[in-house]
N, C-alpha and C positions, 0 to 999 in steps of 0.2 A: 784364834785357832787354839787346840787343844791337844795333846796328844797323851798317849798311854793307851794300855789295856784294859777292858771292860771284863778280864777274870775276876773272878770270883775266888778267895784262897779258900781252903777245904773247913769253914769253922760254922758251927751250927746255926742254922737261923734266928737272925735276931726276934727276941719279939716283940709285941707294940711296947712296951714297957722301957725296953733299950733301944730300939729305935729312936724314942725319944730325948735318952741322953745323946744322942747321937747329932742334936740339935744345937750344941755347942759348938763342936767340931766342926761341922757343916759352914756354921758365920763365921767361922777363922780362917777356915782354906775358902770363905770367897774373898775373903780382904787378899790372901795370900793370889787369886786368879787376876782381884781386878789391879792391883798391882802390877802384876807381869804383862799384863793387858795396854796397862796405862804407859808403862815403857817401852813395851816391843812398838808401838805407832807413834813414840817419839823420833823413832829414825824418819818417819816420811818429813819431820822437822826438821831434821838433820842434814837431808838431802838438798834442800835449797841455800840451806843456812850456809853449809861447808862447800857449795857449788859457787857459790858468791865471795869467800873468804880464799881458797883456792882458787878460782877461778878457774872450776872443771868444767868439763863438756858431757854431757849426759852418763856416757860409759862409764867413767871415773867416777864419776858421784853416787852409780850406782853399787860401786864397790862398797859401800855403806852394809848394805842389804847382803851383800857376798861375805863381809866378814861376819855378818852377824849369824846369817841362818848355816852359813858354812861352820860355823861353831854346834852347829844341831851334828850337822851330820859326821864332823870328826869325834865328840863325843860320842853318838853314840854307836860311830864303828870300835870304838874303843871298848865301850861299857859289853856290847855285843862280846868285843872277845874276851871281855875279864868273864863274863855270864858263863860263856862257853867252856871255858878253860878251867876256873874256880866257883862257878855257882852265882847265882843272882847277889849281887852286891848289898841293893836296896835291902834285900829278903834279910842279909846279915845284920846290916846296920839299924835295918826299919827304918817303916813312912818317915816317923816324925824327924828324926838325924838326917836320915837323906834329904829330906825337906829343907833341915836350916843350915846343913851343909851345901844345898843347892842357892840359899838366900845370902850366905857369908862370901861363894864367890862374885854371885853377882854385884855384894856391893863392891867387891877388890873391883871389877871391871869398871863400875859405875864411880867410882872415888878416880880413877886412874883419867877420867877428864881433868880432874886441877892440873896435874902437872904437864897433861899434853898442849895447855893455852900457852902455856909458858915453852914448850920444846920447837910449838907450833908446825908439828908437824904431820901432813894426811895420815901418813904412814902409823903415827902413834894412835890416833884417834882411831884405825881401825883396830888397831890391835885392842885397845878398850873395849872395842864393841864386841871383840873377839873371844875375850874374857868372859864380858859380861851374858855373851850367849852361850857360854858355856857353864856358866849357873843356872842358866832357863833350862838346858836341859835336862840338869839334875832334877830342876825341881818337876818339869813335867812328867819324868819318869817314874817319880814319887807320887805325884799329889796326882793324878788323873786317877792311877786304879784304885788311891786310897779314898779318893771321893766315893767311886762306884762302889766298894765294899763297906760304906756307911750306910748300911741298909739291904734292903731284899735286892736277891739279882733282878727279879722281874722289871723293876722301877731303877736301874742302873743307868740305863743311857737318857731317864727323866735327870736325875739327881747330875747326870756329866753336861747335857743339855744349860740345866739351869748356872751349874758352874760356871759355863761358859757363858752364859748370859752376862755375869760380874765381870767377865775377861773382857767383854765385849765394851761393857759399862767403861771399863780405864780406856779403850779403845777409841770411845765417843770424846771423851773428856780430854783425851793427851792432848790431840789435837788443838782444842782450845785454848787450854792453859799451856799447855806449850809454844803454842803461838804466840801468846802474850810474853810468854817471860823472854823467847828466845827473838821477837822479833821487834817486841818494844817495850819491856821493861829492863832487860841486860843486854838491849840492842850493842851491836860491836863483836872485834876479834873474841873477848870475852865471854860472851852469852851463856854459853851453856858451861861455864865454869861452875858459877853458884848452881843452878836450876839441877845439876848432877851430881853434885855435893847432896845436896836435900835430900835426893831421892836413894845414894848410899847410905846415908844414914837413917830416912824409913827402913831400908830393907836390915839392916842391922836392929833394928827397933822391931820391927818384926818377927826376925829368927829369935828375942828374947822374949815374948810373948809365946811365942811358938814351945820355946823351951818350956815354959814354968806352964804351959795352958796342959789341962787333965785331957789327954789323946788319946781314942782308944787303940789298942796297941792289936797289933794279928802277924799272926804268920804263914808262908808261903811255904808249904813243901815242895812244890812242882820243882823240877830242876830242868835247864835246857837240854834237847837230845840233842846225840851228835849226829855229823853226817847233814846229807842235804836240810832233813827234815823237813823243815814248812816249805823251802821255796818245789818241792815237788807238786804243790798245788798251785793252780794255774791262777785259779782267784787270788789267791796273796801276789802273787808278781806280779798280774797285771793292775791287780787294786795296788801296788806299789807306786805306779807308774803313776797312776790318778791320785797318788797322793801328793805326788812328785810336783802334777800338773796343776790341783789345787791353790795349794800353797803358794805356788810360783804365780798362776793366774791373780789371786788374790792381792799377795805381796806386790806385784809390778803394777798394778794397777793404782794400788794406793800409794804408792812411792813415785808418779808422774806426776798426780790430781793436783798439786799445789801449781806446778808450771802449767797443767792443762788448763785449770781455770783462768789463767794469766793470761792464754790464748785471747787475742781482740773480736775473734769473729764466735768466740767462746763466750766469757765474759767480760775478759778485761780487768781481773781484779787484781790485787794487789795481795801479798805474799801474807801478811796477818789476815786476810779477810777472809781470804783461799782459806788456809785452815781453817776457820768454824766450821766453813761448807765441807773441808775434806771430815769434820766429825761426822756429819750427815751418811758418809760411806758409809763407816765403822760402825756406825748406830743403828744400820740396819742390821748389821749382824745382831746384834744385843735385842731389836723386836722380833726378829726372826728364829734366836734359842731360847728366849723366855715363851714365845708361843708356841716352840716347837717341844717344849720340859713340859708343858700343857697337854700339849694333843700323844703325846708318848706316855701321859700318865694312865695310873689304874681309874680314871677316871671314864664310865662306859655310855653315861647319857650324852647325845651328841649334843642337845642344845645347852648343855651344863656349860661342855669342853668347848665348846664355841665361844661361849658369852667369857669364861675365866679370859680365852685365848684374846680376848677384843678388851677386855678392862689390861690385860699385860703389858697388849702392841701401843694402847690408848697412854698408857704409865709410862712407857720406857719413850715414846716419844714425846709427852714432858719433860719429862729429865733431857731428852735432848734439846727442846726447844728453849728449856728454864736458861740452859747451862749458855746455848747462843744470845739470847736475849739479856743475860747480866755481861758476856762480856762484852757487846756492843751493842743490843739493845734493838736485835735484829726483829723484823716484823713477823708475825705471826704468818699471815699470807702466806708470807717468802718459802717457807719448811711444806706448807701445805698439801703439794706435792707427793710429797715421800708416801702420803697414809694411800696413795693410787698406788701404789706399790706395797701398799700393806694391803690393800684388799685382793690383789692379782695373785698372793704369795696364799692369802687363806682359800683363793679356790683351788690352787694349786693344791693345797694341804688336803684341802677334801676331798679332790679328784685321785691324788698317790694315798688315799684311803691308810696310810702309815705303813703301804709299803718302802722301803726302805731305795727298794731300784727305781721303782716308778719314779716318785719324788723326786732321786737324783735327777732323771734323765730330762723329767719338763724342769728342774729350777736348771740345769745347764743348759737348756733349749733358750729359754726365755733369757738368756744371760749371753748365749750368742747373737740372738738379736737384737738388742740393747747395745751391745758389743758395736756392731754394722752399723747402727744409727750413730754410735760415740764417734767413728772413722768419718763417714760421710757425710752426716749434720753439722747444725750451726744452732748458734740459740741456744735457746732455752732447753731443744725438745733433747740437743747432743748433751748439754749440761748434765739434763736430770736423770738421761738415760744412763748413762756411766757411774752417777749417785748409786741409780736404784739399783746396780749390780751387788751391793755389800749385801740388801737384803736378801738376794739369792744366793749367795755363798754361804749364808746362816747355817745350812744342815749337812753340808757335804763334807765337811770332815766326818762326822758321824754314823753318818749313811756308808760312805767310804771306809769308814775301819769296819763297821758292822758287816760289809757284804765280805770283805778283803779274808778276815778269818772266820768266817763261816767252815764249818766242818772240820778246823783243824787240829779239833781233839788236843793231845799232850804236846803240839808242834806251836800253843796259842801265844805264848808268854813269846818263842822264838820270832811268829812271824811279826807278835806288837812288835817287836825291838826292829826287826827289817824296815815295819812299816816306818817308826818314829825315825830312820835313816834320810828318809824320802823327806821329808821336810828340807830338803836340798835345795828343792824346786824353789825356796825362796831367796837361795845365795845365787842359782844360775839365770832364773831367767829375767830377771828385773834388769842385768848387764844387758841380752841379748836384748831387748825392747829398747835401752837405752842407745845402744848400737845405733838400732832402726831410728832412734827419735832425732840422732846426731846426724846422719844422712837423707833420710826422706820425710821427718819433720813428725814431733810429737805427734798428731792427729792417727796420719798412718801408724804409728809404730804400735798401737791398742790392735791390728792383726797377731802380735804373740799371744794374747791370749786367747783371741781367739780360737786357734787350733788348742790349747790347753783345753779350753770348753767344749772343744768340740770331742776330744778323748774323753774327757768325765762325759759327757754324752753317750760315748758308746758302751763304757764300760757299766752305767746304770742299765743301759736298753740290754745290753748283751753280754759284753764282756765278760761281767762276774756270775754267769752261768757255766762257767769254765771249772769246772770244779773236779777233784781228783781223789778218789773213794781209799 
């Protein structure tokens, strides 16, 4: 997932010449996406790891996912009211500071695992994670609209798309190597001592790259208005909501999948094995924003935008395949699957013709019934249906900020910041599912998201016609 603003600051069209320098900066904030990528779905590790070592029951463990995306939203009820009060912060400090100011706390959070092995206690470890998502959402709030303004607006939500591809990319992979390190190479109380050590001092290694790397620098005159402002329009609250329900749907789903596959009548696997397969979710995300930075481009021949969009889906599921096959060497066959669900998502794509609601409202259709078969099936057919949900989550962040501030003129900067609130949905509902999973048993408990898809459903079909002149 991704968040920020797709404005635009008021500074004169690049053109082809500096677009091109613009080529640099671009391959550093995706290192910078697939990083946060690659640690935000090391919690779905964390969840079975710290359910086992505490010996939690679903609810509890999902407080993982509360402390963390709960760190989005008290951030940025805060940044909300410094913007309000004194002016956009980012705008003062600029992208690039806010950037490595957002990378220096995450690694405080992500360093602050060594001494919690030692304190051993739940309570510490969330607070780590509570930290550490309180650097993600510096750094989102920075590096999203600085992506979009590395170039023409027209090709903005290509260039956020493809960023998001790279997020997507750490997303496929955590899973893996996380699994390995945290389930049999540092197996124990210990595990994620070292494995979180590393990855503070990548992100510290990064913010110094970031320092000395040539950034282009912009500035933001817009200032937030006061007063209601944005929430007077019905599209931003209720696209609020669906952001709410996004993220939460998304997040709860990939924070079960390692105990779902563990289910006997499921497949029965075992907690390292389970993660490869849980990259499979996340890696449809990564096929489904790199075809989707595709078919949103300035590109107008449709057989061109087809064939790029099929060598993309065809790329990022090697990478996914490469990445399961070296760490155990998993069959080819076995993934095979996922590309029937690369091909459902590219009629879809041709069918929402790039509108923005259409699209939402069939990829949330086909994702609640995926959904119905994950509750009521067995096998193979429940296994792969619940997979193929990550590749329909690929565009709804996107679709969802794009329709949310439509029209909202000088209110855009205030409603992003509402919007990037709503990223809530990832601290609440992944508890309430886990609730369900503690009393009427993992299988039923995929009904939470359910109704979450069932809202992004309404609000692509309807919803975000609600608009306030």
């Amino acid at each position: 997932m991704a968040i920020g603003t797709i404005k635009t600051p008021p500074t004169p069209a690049a053109s082809e010449g500096a677009q091109k320098d613009y080529t640099p900066a671009l391959v550093t904030l995706t290192t910078l996406f697939f990083m946060w990528g690659f640690m935000t779905v090391m919690n779905d590790i964390l969840i079975p790891h710290l359910r086992n070592i505490f010996e939690l029951d679903f609810f509890r463990s999902m407080l993982i996912q509360t402390a963390f995306f709960g760190a989005y939203f008290v951030g940025s009820v805060v940044y909300f009211i410094i913007s309000f009060k004194s002016g956009d912060p980012i705008n003062k400090i600029g992208y690039k500071n806010g950037i490595i100011l957002g990378l220096l706390i995450s690694a405080i959070g992500s360093a602050m695992f060594y001494p919690a092995t030692y304190i051993n206690a739940y309570g510490f470890y969330l607070f780590a994670l509570f930290v550490l998502g309180l650097g993600f959402t510096v750094l989102q709030i920075a590096a999203n609209p600085y992506v979009a303004i590395l170039g023409s607006p027209q090709t903005a939500s290509s260039r956020l798309n493809l960023a998001q591809g790279f997020n997507s990319l750490g997303t496929t992979l955590g899973p893996i190597i996380g699994g390995v390190l945290i389930f049999k190479f540092f197996a124990g109380p210990d595990a994620v001592k070292v494995p979180y050590l590393m990855m503070a001092a990548m992100l510290v290694l990064l913010a110094v790259v970031i320092k000395f790397a040539k950034l282009p620098e912009f500035t933001n005159e817009e200032t937030i208005e006061r007063g209601r402002g944005a929430l007077k329009f019905p599209n931003l609250t209720l696209g609020m909501i669906a952001i709410f329900m996004y993220v939460g749907g998304e997040v709860s789903i990939g924070s079960i999948l390692v105990n779902y596959f563990g289910l006997a009548h499921i497949a029965g696997m075992e907690e390292h094995v389970a993660s490869g397969y849980l990259s499979l979710y996340w890696g449809g995300l990564m096929i489904g924003r790199f075809s989707g930075a595709i078919y949103l481009s300035e590109i107008n021949q449709q057989t061109k935008k087809i064939g790029l969009m099929t060598l993309a889906a065809l790329s990022a599921f090697g990478v996914i395949y490469l990445a399961n096959y070296l760490k155990g060497g998993m069959p080819l066959v076995e993934i095979l699957p996922l590309l029937l669900f690369v091909a459902i998502a590219f009629v879809l794509f041709i069918v929402g013709r790039s509108i923005a609601s259409r699209t939402l409202y069939l990829f949330a259709l086909l994702s609640i019934g995926l959904l119905l078969i994950t509750i009521f099936g067995s096998g193979p057919l429940a296994f792969w249906s619940v997979i193929g949900i990550g590749l329909f989550n690929s565009i709804m962040w996107s679709n969802i900020f794009t329709l949310a501030i439509d029209g909202l003129g000088k209110y855009t900067s205030q409603g992003s910041s509402l919007l990037v609130m709503m990223i809530l949905g990832g601290a609440i509902v992944p508890p309430v599912q886990g609730i369900l999973a503690d009393y009427l048993g993992i299988q039923l408990s995929f009904i939470v998201p359910v109704f979450c898809y069932l809202y992004i459903f309404y609000y692509g079909f309807s919803g975000y016609k609600s608009t306030s002149k």
